[in-house]
Each structure stands twice: as C-alpha cells, then as structure tokens.
C-alpha positions as a Markdown table, in Angstrom:
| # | Residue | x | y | z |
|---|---|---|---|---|
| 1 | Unk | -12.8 | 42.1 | -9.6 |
| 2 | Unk | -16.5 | 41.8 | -10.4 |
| 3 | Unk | -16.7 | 38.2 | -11.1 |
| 4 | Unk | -20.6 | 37.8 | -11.8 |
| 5 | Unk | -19.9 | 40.3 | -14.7 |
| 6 | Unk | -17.5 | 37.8 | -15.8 |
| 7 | Unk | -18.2 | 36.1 | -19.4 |
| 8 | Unk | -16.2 | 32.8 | -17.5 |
| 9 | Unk | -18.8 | 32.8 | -14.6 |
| 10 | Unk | -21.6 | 30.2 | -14.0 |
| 11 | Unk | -24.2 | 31.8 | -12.6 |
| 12 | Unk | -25.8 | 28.6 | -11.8 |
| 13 | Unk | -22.7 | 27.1 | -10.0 |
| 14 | Unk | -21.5 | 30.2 | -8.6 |
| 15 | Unk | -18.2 | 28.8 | -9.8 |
| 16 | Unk | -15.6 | 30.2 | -13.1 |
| 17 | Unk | -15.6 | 28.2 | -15.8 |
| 18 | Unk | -12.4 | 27.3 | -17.6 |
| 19 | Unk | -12.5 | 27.4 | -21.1 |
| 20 | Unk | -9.7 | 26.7 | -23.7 |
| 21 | Unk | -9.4 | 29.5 | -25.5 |
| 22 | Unk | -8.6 | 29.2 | -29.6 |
| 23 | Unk | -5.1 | 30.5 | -30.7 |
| 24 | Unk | -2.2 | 31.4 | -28.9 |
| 25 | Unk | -3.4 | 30.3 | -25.6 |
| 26 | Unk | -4.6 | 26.9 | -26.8 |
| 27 | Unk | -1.6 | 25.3 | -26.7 |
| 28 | Unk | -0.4 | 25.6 | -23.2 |
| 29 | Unk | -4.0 | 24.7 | -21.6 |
| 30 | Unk | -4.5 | 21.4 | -24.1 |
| 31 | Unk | -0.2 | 20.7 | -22.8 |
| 32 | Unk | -1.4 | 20.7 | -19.3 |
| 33 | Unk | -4.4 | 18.2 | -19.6 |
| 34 | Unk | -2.3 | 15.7 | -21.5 |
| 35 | Unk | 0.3 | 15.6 | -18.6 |
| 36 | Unk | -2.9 | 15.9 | -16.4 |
| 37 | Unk | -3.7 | 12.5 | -18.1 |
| 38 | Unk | -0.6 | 10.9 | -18.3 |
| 39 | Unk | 0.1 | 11.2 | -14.8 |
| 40 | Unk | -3.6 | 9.8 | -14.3 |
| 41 | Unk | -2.6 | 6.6 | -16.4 |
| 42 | Unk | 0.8 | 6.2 | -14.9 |
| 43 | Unk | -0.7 | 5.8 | -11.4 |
| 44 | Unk | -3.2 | 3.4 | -12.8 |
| 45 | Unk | -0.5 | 1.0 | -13.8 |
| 46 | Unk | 1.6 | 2.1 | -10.7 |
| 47 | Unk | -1.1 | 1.4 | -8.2 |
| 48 | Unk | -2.3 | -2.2 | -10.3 |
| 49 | Unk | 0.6 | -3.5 | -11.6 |
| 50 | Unk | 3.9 | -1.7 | -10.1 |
| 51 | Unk | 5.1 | -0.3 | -13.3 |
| 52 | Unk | 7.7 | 2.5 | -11.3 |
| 53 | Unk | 10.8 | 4.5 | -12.4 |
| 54 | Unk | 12.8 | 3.9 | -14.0 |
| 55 | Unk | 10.5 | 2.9 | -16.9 |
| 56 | Unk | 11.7 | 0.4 | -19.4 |
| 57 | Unk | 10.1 | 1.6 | -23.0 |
| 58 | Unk | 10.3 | -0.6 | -25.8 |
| 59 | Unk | 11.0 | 1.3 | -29.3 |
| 60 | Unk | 9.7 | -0.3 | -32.9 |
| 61 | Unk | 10.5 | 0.7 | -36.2 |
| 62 | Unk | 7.8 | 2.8 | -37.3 |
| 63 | Unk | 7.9 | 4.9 | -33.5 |
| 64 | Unk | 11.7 | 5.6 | -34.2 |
| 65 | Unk | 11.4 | 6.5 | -38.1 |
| 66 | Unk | 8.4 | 9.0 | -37.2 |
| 67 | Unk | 9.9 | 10.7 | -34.4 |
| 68 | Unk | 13.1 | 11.0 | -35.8 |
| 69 | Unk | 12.2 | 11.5 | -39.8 |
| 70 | Unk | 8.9 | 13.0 | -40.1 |
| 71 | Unk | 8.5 | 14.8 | -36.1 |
| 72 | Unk | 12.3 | 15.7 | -36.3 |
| 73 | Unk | 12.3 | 15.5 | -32.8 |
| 74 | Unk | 14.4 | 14.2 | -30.4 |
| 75 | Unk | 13.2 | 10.8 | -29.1 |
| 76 | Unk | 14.5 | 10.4 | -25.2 |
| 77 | Unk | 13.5 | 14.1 | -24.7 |
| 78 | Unk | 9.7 | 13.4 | -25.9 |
| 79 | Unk | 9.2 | 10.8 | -23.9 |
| 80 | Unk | 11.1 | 11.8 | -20.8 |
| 81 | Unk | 8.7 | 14.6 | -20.6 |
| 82 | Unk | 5.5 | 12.3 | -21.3 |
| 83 | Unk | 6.9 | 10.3 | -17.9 |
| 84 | Unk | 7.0 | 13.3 | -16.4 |
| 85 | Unk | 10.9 | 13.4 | -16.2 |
| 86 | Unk | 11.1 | 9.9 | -14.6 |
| 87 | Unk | 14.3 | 8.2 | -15.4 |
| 88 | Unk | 13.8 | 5.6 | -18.1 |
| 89 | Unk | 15.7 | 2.6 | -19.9 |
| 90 | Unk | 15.3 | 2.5 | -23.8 |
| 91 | Unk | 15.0 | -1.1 | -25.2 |
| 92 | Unk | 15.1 | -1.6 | -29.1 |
| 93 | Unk | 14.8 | -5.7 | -30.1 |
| 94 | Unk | 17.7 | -6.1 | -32.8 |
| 95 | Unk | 14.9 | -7.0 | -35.6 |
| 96 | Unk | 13.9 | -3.3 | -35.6 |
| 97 | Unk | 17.5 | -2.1 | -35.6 |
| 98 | Unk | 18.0 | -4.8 | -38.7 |
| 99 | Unk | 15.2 | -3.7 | -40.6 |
| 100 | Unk | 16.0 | 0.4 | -40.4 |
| 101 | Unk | 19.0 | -0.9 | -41.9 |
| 102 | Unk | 17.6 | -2.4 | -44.5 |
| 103 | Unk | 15.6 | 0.4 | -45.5 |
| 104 | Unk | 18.8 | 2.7 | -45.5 |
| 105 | Unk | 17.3 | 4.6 | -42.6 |
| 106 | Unk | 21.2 | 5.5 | -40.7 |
| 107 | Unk | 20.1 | 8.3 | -38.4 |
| 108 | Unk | 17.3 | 5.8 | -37.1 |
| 109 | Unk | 20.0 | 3.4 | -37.1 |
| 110 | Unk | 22.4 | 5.5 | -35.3 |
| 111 | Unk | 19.5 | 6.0 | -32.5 |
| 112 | Unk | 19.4 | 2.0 | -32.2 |
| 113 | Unk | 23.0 | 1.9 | -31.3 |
| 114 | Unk | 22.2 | 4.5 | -27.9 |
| 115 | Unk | 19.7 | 2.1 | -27.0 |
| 116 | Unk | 19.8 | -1.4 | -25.0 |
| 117 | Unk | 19.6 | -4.0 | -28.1 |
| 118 | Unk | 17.3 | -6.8 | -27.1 |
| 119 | Unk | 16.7 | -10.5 | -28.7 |
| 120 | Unk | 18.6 | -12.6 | -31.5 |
| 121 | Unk | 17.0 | -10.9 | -34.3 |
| 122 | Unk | 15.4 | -14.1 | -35.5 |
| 123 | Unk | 12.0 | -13.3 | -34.9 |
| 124 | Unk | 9.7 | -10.8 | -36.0 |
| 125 | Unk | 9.6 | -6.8 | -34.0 |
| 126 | Unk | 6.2 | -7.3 | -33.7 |
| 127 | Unk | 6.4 | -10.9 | -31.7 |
| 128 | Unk | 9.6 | -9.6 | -29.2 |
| 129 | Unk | 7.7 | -6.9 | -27.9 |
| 130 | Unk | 4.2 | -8.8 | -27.6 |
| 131 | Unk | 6.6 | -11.2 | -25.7 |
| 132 | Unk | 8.5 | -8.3 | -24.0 |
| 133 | Unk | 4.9 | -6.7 | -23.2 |
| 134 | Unk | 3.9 | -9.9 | -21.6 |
| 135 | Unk | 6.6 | -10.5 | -18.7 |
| 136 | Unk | 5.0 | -6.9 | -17.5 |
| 137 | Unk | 6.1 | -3.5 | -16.7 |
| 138 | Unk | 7.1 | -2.2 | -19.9 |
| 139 | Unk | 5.9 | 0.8 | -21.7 |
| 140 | Unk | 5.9 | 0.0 | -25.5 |
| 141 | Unk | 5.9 | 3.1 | -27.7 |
| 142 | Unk | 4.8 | 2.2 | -31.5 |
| 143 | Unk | 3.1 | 3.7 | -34.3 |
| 144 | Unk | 2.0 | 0.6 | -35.9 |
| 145 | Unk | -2.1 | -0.1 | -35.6 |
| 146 | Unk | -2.1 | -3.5 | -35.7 |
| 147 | Unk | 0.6 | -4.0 | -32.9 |
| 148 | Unk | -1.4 | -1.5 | -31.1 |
| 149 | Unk | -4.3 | -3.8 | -31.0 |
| 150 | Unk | -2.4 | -6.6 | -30.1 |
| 151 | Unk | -0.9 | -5.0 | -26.8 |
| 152 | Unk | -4.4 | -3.6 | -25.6 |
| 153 | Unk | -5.6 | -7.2 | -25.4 |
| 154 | Unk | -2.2 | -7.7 | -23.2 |
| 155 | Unk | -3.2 | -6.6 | -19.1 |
| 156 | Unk | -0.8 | -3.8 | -17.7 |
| 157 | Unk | 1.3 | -2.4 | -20.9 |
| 158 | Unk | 1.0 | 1.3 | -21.2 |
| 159 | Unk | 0.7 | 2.3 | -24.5 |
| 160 | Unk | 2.3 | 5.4 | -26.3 |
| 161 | Unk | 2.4 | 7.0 | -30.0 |
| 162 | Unk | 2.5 | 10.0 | -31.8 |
| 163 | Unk | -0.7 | 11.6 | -32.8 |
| 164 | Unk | 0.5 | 13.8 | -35.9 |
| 165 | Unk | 3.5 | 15.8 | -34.0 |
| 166 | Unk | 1.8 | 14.7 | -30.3 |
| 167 | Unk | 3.2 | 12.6 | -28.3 |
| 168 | Unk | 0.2 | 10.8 | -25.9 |
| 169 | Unk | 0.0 | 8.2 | -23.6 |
| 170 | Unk | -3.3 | 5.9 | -24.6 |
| 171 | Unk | -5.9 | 5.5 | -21.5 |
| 172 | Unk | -5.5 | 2.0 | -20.0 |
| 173 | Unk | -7.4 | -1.1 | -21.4 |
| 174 | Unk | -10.3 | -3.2 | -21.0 |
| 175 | Unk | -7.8 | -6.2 | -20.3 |
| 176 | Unk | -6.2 | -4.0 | -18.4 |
| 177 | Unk | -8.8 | -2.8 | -16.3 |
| 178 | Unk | -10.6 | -5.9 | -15.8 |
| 179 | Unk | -7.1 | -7.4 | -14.7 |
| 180 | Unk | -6.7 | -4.9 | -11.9 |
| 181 | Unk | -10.2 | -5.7 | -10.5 |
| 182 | Unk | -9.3 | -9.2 | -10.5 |
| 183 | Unk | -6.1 | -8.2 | -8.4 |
| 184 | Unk | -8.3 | -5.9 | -6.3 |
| 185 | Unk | -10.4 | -8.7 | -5.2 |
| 186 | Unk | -8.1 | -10.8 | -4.9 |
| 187 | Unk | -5.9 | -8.7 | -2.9 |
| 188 | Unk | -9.0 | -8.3 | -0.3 |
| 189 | Unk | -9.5 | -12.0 | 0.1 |
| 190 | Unk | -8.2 | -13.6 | 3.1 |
| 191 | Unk | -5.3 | -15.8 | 3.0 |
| 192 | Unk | -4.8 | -19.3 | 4.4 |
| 193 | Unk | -3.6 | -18.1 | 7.9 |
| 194 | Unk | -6.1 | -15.7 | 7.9 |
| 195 | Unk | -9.3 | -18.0 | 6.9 |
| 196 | Unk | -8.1 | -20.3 | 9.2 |
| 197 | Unk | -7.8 | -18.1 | 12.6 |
| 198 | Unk | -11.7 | -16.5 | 11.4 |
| 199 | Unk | -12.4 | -20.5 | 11.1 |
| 200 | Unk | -11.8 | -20.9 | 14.8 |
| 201 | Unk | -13.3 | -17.6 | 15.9 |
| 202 | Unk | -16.4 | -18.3 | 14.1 |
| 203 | Unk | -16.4 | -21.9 | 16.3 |
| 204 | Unk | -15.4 | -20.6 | 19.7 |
| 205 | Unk | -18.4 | -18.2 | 18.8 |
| 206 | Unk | -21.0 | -20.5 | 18.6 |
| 207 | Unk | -19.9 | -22.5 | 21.3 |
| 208 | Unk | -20.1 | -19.8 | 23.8 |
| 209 | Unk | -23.6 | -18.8 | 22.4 |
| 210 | Unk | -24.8 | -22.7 | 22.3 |
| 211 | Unk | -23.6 | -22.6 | 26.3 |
| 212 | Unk | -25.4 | -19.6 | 26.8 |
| 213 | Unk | -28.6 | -21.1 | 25.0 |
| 214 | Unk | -28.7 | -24.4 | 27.1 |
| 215 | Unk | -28.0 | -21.9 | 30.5 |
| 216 | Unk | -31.3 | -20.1 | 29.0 |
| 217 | Unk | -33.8 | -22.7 | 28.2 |
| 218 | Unk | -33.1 | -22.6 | 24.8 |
| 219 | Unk | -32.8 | -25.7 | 22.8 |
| 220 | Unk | -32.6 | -25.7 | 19.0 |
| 221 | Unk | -32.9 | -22.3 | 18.6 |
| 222 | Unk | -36.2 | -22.1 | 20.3 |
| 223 | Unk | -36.8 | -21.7 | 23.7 |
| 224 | Unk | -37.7 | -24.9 | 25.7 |
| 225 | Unk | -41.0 | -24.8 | 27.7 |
| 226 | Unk | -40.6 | -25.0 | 31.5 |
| 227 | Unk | -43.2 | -27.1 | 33.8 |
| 228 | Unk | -45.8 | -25.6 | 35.6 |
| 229 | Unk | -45.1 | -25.9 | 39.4 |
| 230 | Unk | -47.0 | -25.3 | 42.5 |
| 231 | Unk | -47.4 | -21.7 | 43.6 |
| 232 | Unk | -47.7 | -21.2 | 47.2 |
| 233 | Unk | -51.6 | -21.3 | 48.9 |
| 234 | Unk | -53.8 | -18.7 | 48.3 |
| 235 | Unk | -53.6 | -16.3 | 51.0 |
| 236 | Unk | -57.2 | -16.0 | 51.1 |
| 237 | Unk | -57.8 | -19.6 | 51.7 |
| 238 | Unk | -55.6 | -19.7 | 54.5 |
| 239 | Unk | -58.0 | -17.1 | 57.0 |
| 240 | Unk | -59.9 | -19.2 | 59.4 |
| 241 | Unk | -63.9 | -19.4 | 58.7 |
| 242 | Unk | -66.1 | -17.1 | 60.9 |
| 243 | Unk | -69.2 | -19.4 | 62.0 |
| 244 | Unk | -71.7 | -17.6 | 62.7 |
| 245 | Unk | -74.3 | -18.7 | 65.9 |
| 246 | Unk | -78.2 | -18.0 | 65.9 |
| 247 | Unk | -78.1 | -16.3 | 68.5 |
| 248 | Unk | -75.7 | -13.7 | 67.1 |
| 249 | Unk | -77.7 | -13.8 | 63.7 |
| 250 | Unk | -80.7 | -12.8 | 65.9 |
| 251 | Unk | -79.2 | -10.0 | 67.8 |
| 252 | Unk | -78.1 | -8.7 | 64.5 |
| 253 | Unk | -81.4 | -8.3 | 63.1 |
| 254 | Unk | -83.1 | -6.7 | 66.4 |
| 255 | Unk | -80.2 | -4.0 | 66.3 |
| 256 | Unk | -80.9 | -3.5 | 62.6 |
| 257 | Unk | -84.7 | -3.5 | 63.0 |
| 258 | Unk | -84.1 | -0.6 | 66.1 |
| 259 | Unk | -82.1 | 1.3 | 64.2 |
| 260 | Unk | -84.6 | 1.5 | 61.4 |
| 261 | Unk | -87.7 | 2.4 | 63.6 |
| 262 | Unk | -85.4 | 4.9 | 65.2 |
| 263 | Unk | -84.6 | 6.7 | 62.2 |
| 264 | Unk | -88.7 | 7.1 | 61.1 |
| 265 | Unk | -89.6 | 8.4 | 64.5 |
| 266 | Unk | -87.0 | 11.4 | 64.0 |
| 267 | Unk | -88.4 | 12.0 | 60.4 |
| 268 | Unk | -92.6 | 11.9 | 61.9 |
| 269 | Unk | -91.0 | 14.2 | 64.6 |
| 270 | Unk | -89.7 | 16.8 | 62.1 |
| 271 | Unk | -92.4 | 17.0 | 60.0 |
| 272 | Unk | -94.6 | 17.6 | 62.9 |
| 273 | Unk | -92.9 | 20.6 | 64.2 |
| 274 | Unk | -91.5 | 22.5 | 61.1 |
| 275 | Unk | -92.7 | 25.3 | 59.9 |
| 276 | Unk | -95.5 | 25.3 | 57.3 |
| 277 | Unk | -95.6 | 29.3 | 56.7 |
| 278 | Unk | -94.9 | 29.7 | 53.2 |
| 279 | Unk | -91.3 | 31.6 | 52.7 |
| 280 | Unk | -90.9 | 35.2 | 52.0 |
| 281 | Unk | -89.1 | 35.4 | 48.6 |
| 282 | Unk | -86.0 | 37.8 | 48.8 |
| 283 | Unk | -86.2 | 40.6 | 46.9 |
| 284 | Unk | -83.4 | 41.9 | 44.9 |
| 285 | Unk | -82.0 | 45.5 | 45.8 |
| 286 | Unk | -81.7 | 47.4 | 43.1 |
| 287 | Unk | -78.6 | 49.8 | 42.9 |
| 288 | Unk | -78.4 | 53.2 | 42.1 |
| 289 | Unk | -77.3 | 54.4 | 38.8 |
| 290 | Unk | -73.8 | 56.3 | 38.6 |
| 291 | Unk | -74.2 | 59.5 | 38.5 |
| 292 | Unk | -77.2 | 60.0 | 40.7 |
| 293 | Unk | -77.2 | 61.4 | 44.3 |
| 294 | Unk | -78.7 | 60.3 | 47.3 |
C-alpha cells in the first residue's frame, strides 16, 4: 500500500496520523482513549499513594439515582469496566440509603441493600465520604458539584461521574499532585541511619585528606613555603686556578708574533710568482640545430 498517497500520512513526519473519524467509527476510538486515560490516572494513584485492587468506591445519592434512573444502566458493571475489570468493594454510608428512601426511590434503594452500608446515619452523605475520602484509598463516585470540589482539595481520592451517559474517571488534582511530589522528595531523602553513616564518611574523608595535606606541605589549604637551603658548590669554582708565569706569557707572544710574519711571507711569495697574463674567457660551443647534418 502506497502510504505517501495516503489522506492519513504526514508528509512532514513521515509518520500516519490517526484521526477520529465522525460517525460510526467514533465511538470505539473516543472508548479506547478514556480507558487509555483511566489506566493513566489509576497508576498515578497506584504509584503515589497505593490505591490497588480491590478498589473500595464510595456511592452517593445523586451517582446511584443517575445511573440507575436516568442512564438505566447497571452500576457494578460501569464501573468494573472503568477499573479495568479490577475487583472492587461497593461502600454506600446509610445517610444515602435513608435519603433514596425518603424520596420513594426503591430500585436505588434496592441497590443500597447489595452494597457494604457504612456509618450511623447521623451525619450528612456529603461529610461521611469527605471523612471516608480522607483516611485514603478510596475511589468516590458522585454526581454532585459541590462534593466534587470538596474531594479535589482532598490529596489521593480518584474521582468518578457520569458525563451525560459517560462514565469517566476525573484527571488527578492539584492537592493531589502537589502531595505526591512531597512524597517523592521525601521518599529520596536519607533517613536517620543513613545521614548518619554519610556523617562519618564525610569525616573519615577529610581526615585522610588533612593527613595527606600536612604530608604535602600544605597547611590551611595553602601550601606552606619551604626554606631555602644550601645547594652543593659550584662546580666551576671548584677547578684549581691556572697561574700563569712571565716567562710563559712571553713565549706565547713570540710564537704568535712568528706565526704571523710567517703567514705574510707566503702571501709576498705568491703574489710574486703568479701569473699576471690576463685569462682567456671560455667560449660557449654552440650546438647544432636538429635536423641539420654534419
């Protein structure tokens, strides 16, 4: 297949683009990036805060009564699939199960009574699971907007709620976020056994290099200056003096003296008997041309 021909090639990338085509094929592509993203946020709070399988997932009111009312859909299937089929624990608090049943909601109610029932039922939905969301590792699923703000100021509770008939997983927090930093770093600091053993290292260091400093000269950090000492005599110095008599002085100068009148006399003597005849200038031969005989 001619690829460059392509309508889904980049000619700039050399590479195929994937696009998300409208209509029938829509669905499938836009079904694989949110479980693309799910996964992506369940490792986050994996990874930062060991929220594993089985996940506990606190219900509310509004969550229950949407999924089961308005998305006609059934609840434990939804979300097992948003986990990506991870075994989970469902936790209602009995002040949600109370007030579908004060609203005449009885197939919400009925779903309550499958799941683990939590507190007395004293105190507001909203306040058990903020509390719930607070002990860690819970997964709250709601559709209210106000508890929704509430949790996303709470560090490592993932987040889940229908978007019209969608059921998504919410990216993690700031709180969040900035709370698994702080475990990062905190995580790569040394501990007291640790600081303590680089403690010692760090002195045993700097005694070995202060003994090696002092053994080099060095003092302070900067080098220490050494005396001068005495070098060993001049080995010039230590030839013995040639003295010198008149007598030798004299003899010196007569030999130089004869040697010099012996050298004019043989200059006189060739000027005398050379030849004054002026020279006969050499003549260049000229060849013959090529091509001519003799």
């Amino acid at each position: 297949q001619d690829f460059d021909s392509s309508p889904n090639f980049d000619r700039s990338t050399r590479r195929r683009r994937v696009l998300v085509v409208s209509g029938r094929n829509s669905k499938p592509a836009m079904r694989l990036l949110r479980a693309k993203a799910a996964r992506k946020t369940l490792a986050f709070y994996r990874v930062a805060f060991g929220v594993t399988a089985p996940y506990r997932v606190v219900l509310d009111g509004n969550f229950i009564h949407h999924a089961v009312s308005t998305v006609k859909t059934t609840v434990a299937a939804r979300l097992k699939r948003l986990l990506g089929k991870a075994p989970m624990k469902l936790v209602v608090p009995r002040a949600v199960a109370k007030e579908l049943e004060a609203l005449g909601l009885t197939e919400a109610r009925a779903f309550c009574e499958r799941c683990t029932l939590v507190g007395d039922g004293t105190r507001s939905a909203s306040d058990v699971i903020v509390d719930l969301a607070e002990t860690g590792g819970y997964v709250v699923a709601t559709q209210d907007a106000a508890l929704q703000k509430r949790l996303r100021h709470v560090p490592g509770v993932a987040v889940a709620h229908f978007n019209g008939t969608v059921l998504a997983l919410e990216p993690p927090s700031k709180a969040s976020r900035r709370e698994a930093a702080r475990r990062e770093r905190d995580r790569e600091r040394p501990d007291e056994q640790e600081a303590t053993l680089a403690r010692t290292l760090r002195q045993q260091t700097k005694r070995h290099d202060d003994d090696k400093s002092a053994s080099d000269g060095i003092v302070g950090g900067e080098p220490r200056r050494l005396k001068k000492r005495a070098a060993g005599p001049n080995p010039l110095s230590c030839l013995k003096s040639k003295k010198t008599t008149k007598q030798q002085r004299r003899r010196r100068l007569e030999e130089t003296a004869t040697s010099s009148s012996s050298q004019a006399a043989a200059s006189d003597d060739d000027d005398k008997g050379g030849d004054n005849r002026p020279q006969r200038k050499n003549k260049r031969r000229r060849r013959n041309k090529q091509g001519e005989t003799a």
